[in-house]
KEKE-3310 file (N, C-alpha, C; in steps of 0.2 Angstrom, whole numbers, plus 5000, padded with zeros to 4 digits):
npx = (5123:5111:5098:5098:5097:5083:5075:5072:5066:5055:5047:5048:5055:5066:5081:5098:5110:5127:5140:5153:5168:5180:5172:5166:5157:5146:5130:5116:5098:5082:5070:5071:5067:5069:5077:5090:5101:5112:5113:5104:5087:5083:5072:5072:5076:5079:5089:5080:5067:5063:5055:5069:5072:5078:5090:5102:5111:5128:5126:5136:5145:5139:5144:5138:5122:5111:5098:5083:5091:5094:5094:5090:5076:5073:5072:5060:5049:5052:5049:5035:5032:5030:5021:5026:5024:5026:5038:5032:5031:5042:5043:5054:5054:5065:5082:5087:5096:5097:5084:5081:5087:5080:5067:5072:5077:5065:5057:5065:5074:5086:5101:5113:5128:5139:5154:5165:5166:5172:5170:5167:5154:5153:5146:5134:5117:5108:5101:5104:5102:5101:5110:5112:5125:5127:5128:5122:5125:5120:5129:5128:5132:5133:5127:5117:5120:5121:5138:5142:5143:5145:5148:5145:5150:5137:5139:5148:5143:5142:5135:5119:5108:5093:5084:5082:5085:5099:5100:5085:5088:5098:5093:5079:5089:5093:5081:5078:5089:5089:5074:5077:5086:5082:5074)
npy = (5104:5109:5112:5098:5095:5103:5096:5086:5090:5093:5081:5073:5063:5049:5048:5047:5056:5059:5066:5067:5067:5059:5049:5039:5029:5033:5042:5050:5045:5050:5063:5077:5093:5108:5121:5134:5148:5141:5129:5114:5105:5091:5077:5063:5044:5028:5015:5003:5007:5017:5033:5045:5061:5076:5082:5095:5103:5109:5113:5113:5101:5089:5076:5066:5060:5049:5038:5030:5015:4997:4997:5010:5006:4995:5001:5009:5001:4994:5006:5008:4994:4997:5006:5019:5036:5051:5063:5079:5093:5104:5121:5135:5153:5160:5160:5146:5136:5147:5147:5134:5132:5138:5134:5120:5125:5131:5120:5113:5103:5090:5090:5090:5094:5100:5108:5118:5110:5100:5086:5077:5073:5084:5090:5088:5093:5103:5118:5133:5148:5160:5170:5185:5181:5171:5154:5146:5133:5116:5107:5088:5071:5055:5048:5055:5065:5084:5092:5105:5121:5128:5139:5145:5150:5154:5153:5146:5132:5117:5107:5100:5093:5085:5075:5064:5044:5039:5054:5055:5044:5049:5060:5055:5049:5059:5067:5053:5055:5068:5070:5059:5066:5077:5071)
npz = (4920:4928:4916:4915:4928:4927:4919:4926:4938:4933:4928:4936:4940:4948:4952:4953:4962:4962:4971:4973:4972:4976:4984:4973:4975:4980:4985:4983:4982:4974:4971:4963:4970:4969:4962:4963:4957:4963:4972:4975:4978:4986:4988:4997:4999:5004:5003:5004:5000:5006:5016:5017:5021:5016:5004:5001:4991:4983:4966:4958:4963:4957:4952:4942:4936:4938:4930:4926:4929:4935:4947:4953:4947:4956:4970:4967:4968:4981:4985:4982:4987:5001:5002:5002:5005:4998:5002:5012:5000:4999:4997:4992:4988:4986:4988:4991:4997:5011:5014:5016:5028:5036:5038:5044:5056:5062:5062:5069:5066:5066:5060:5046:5042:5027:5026:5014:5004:5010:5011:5018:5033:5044:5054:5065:5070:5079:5073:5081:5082:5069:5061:5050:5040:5047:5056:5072:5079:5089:5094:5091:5097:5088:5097:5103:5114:5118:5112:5111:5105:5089:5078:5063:5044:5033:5021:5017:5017:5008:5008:5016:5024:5031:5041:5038:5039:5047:5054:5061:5070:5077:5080:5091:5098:5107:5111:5120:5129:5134:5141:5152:5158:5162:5172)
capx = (5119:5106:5097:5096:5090:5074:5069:5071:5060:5049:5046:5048:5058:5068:5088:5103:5115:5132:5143:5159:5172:5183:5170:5161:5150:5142:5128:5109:5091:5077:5067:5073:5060:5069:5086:5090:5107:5118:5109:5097:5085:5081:5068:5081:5073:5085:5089:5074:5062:5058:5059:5076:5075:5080:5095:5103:5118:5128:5123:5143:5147:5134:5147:5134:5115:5107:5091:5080:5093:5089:5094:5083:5069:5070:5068:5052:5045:5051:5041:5027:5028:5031:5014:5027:5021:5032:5038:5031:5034:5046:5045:5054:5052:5072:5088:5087:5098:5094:5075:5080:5090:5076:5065:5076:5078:5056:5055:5067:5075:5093:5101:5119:5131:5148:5157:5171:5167:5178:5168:5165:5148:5156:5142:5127:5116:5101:5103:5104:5102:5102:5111:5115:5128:5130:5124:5125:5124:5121:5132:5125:5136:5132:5125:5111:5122:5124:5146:5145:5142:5149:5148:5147:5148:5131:5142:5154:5138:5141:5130:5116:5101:5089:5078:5086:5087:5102:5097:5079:5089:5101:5086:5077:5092:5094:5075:5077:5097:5084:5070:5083:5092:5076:5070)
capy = (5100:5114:5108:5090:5096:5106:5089:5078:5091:5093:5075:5072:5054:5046:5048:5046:5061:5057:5075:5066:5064:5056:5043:5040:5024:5039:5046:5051:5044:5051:5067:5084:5096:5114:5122:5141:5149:5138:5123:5110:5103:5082:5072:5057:5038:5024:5008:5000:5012:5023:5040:5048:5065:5080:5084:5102:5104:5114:5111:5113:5097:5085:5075:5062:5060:5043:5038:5021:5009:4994:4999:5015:5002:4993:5008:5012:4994:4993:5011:5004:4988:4997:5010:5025:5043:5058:5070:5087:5096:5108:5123:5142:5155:5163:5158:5141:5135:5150:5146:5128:5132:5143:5126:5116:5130:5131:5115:5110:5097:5090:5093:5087:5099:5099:5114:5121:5102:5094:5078:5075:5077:5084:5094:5086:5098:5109:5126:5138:5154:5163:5180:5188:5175:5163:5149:5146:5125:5116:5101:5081:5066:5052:5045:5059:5068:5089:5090:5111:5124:5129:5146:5144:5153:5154:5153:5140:5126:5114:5102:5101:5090:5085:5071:5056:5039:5041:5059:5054:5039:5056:5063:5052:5047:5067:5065:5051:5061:5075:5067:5055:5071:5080:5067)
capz = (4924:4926:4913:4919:4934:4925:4914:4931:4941:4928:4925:4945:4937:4951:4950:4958:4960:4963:4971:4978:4965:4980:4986:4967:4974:4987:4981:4985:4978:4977:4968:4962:4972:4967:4962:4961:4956:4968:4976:4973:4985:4983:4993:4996:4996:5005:4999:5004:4998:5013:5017:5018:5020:5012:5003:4998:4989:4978:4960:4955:4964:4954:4945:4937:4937:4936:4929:4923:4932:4939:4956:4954:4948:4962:4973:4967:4969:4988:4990:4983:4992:5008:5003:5008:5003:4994:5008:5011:4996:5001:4991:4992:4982:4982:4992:4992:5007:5017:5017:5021:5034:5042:5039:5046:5061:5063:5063:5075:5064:5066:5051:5045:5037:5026:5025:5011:5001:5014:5008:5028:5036:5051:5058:5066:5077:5078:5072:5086:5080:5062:5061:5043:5037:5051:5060:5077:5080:5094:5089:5093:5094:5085:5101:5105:5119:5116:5113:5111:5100:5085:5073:5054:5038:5029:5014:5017:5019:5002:5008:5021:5024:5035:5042:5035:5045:5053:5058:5063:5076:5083:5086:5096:5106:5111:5115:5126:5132:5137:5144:5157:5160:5167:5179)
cpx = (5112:5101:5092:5090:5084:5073:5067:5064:5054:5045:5044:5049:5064:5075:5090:5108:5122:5137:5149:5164:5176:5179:5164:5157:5144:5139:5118:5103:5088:5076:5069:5067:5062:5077:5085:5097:5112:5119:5104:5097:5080:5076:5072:5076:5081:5085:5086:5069:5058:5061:5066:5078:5075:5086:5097:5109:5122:5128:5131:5147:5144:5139:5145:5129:5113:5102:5090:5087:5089:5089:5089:5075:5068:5069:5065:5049:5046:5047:5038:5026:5026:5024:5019:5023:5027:5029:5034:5035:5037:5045:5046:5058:5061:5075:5087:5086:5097:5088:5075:5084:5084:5071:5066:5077:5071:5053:5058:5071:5084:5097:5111:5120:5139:5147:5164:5172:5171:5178:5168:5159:5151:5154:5136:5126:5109:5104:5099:5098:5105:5103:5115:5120:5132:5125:5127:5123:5126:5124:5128:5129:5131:5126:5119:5114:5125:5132:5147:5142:5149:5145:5150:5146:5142:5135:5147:5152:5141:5136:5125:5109:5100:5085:5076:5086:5092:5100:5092:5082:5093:5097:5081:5081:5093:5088:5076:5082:5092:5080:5075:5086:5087:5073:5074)
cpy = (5103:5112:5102:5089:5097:5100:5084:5081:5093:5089:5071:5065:5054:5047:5047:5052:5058:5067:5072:5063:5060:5047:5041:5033:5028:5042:5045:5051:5049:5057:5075:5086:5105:5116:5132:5140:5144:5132:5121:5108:5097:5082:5067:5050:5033:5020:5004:5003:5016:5029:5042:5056:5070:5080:5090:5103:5108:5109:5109:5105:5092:5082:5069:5061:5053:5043:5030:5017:5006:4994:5003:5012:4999:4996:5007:5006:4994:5001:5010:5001:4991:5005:5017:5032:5046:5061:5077:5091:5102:5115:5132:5146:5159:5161:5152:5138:5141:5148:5139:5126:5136:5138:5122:5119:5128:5129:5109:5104:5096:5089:5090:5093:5097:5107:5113:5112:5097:5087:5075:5080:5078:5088:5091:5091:5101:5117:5130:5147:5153:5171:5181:5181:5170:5159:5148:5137:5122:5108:5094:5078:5061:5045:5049:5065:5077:5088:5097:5113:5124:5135:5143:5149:5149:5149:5148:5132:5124:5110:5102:5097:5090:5078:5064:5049:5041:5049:5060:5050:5045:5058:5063:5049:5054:5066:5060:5053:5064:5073:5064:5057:5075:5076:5068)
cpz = (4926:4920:4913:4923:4932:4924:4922:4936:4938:4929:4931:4943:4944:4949:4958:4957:4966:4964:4974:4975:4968:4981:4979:4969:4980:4984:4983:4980:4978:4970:4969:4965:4970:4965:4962:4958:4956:4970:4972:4979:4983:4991:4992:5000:4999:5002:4997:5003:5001:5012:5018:5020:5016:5012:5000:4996:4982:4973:4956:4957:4960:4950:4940:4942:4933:4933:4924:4924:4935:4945:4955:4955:4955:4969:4974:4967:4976:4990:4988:4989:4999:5010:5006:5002:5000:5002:5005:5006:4996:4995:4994:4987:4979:4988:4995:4999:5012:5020:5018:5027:5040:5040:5044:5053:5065:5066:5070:5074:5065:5061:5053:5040:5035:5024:5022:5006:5003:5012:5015:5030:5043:5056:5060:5072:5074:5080:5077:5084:5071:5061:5055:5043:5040:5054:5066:5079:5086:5091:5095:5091:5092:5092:5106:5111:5114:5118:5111:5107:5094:5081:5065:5048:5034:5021:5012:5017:5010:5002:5016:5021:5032:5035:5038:5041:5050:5057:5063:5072:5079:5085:5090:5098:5109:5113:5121:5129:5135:5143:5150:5163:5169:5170:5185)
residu = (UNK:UNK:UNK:UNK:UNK:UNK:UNK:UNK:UNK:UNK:UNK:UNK:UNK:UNK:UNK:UNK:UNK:UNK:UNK:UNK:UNK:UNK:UNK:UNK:UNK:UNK:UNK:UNK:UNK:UNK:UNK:UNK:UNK:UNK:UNK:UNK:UNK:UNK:UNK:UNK:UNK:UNK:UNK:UNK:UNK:UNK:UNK:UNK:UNK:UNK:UNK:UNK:UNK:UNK:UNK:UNK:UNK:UNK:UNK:UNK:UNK:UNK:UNK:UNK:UNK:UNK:UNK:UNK:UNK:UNK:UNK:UNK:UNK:UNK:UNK:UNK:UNK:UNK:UNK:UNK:UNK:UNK:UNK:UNK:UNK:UNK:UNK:UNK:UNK:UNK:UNK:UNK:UNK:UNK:UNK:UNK:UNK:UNK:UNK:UNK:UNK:UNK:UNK:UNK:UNK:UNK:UNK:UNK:UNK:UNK:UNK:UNK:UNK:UNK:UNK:UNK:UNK:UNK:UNK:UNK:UNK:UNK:UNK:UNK:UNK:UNK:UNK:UNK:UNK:UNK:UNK:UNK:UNK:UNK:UNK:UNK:UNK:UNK:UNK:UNK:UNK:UNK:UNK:UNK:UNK:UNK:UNK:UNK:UNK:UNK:UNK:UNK:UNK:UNK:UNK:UNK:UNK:UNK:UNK:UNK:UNK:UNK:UNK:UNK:UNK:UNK:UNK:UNK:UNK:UNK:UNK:UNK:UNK:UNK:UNK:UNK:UNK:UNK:UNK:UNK:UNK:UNK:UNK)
# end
């Protein structure tokens, strides 16, 4: 798949990557922006042709890579129609998911994570702290209210993104949770 991935970030051609042999109609658009060793890292593209996000995943889950459908085409017609942009072109020089996690940290973003390929996003939160091979996360429910911390291994992350629609609406309802809190 390595490989694949060079010609696609080469070419910066539109795909669909499938990583969930369980759920195989589940799978993210959008544009290869880097890989190293372990991980790839996608700019991700929703249904309607908006932004979506990044995506980070290990490269070993990838169990099919789309390209020239007619779904994909019409993608790139509704980002036309809709005038959207290429995200910030993320780009770091070694250890992929560590330097998007220390991104994603920076910046302050709320970020969704699977750990041990559960094939469950079962971590949504803004990462705490960053000490040698953990994370410290402040977990968000689905409805904007902090629900605890949590500790994770660096190593145990398969999947991780960031600043996707759903992610964007959690974290403007933690925004206005906060704001409401402190009046």
């Amino acid at each position: 798949m390595k490989s694949k991935i060079k010609e696609l970030l080469k070419c910066q051609k539109i795909c669909a990557v499938y990583t969930d042999s369980d759920f195989v109609d589940k799978f993210a658009v959008g544009y290869f922006l880097q890989l190293d060793e372990k991980y790839f890292l996608m700019e991700c593209i929703d249904e309607y042709g908006k932004n979506d996000g990044y995506f980070c995943s290990l490269i070993e889950n990838i169990i099919k890579i789309e390209v020239d459908s007619e779904y994909l085409d019409s993608i790139i017609k509704l980002s036309t129609y809709y005038k959207q942009k290429r995200c910030e072109n993320l780009f770091f020089h070694n250890e992929l998911l560590l330097n998007f996690i220390k991104y994603i940290f920076k910046n302050k973003k709320l970020c969704t994570i699977e750990i041990c390929n559960s094939g469950n996003n079962i971590i949504v939160g803004f990462v705490k702290q960053i000490e040698a091979k953990y994370l410290d996360i402040e977990i968000i429910s689905p409805y904007g209210k902090t629900d605890g911390m949590q500790t994770i291994n660096i190593d145990d992350i398969s999947h991780i993104s960031c600043e996707s629609m759903e992610e964007t609406k959690i974290s403007i309802l933690t925004s206005i949770f906060n704001n409401v809190e402190s009046i």
